[in-house]
Legacy VTK file of the C-alpha trace (Angstrom):
# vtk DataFile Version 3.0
C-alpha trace
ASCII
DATASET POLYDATA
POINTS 103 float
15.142 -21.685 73.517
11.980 -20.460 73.705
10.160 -20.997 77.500
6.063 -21.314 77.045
5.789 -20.974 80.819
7.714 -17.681 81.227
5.374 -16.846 78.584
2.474 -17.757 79.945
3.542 -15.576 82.919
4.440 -13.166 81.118
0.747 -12.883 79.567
-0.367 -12.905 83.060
2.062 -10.088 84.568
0.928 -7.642 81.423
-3.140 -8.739 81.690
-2.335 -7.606 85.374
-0.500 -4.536 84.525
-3.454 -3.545 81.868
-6.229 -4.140 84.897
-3.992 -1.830 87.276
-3.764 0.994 84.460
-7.295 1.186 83.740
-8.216 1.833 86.982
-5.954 4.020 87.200
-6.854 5.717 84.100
-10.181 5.806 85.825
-9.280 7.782 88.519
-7.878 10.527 86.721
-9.791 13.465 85.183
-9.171 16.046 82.231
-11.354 19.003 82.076
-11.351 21.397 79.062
-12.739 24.751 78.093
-13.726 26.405 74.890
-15.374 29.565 74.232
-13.641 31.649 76.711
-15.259 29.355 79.031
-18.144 29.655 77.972
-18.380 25.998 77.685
-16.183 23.147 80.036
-15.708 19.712 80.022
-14.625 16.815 82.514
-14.298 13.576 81.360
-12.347 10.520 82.879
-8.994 8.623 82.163
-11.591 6.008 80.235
-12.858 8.895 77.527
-16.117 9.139 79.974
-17.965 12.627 80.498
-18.044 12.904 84.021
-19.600 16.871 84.071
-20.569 19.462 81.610
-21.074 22.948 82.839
-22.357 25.359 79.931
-22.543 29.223 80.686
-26.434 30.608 80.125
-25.124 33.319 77.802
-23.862 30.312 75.079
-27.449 28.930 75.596
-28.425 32.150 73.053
-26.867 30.685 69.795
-27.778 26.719 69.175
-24.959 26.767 66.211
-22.227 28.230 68.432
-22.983 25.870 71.593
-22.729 23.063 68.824
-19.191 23.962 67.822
-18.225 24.692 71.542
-19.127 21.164 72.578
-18.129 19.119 69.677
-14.618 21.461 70.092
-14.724 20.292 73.909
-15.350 16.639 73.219
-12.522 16.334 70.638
-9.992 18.309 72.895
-10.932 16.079 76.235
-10.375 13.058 73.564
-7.041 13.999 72.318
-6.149 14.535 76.204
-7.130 11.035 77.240
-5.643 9.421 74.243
-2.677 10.659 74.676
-2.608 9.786 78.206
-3.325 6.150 77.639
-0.672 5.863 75.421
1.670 7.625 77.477
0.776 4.899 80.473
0.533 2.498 78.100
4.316 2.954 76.852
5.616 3.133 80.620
4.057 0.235 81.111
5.703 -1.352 78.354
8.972 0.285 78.920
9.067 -1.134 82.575
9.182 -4.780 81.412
12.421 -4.740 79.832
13.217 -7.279 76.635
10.587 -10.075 77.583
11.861 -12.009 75.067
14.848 -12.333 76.312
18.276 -12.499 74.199
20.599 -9.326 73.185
20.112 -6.473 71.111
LINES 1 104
103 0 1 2 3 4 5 6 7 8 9 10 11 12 13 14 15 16 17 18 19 20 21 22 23 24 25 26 27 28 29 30 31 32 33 34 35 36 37 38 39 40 41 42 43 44 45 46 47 48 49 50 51 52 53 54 55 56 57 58 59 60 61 62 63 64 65 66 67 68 69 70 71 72 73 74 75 76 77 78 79 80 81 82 83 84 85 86 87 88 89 90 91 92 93 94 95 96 97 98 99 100 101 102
């Protein structure tokens, strides 16, 4: 039978769980280069740009300094994405069958 109190705790242990990992997303940081370095990226575990350090020679060509941060961005996306689903799925994997019964 099905228990509306263990799920109701159940909600509550997984809101928990999803307040821990995004501060602990948070607290991590992915940093990127393109360009041969010309151009490098640090955002957070929340997608956030936390610093941006571009190299005076890529200053010379607008177009190129376009593609080097819009190459950046995507690749410190991709990064953070995949490490929020990563967490997210150990999270997940940690709490067993929560509704209960056999496979």
């Amino acid at each position: 039978m099905f228990d509306m109190g263990q799920m109701g705790k159940m909600l509550e242990g997984m809101q928990e769980n999803a307040e821990k990992l995004k501060g602990e997303l948070a607290s991590k940081s992915y940093s990127v280069k393109t360009g041969g370095g010309l151009v490098e990226l640090t955002v957070n575990g929340n997608g956030e740009i936390i610093d941006l350090v571009i190299d005076d020679t890529a200053l010379i060509d607008k177009d190129m300094l376009q593609i080097l941060l819009i190459g950046a961005i995507n690749d410190a996306n991709k990064m953070v994405q995949q490490n929020q689903q990563s967490s997210a799925m150990n999270m997940l994997g940690g709490m067993g069958n929560p509704f209960g019964g056999t496979k």
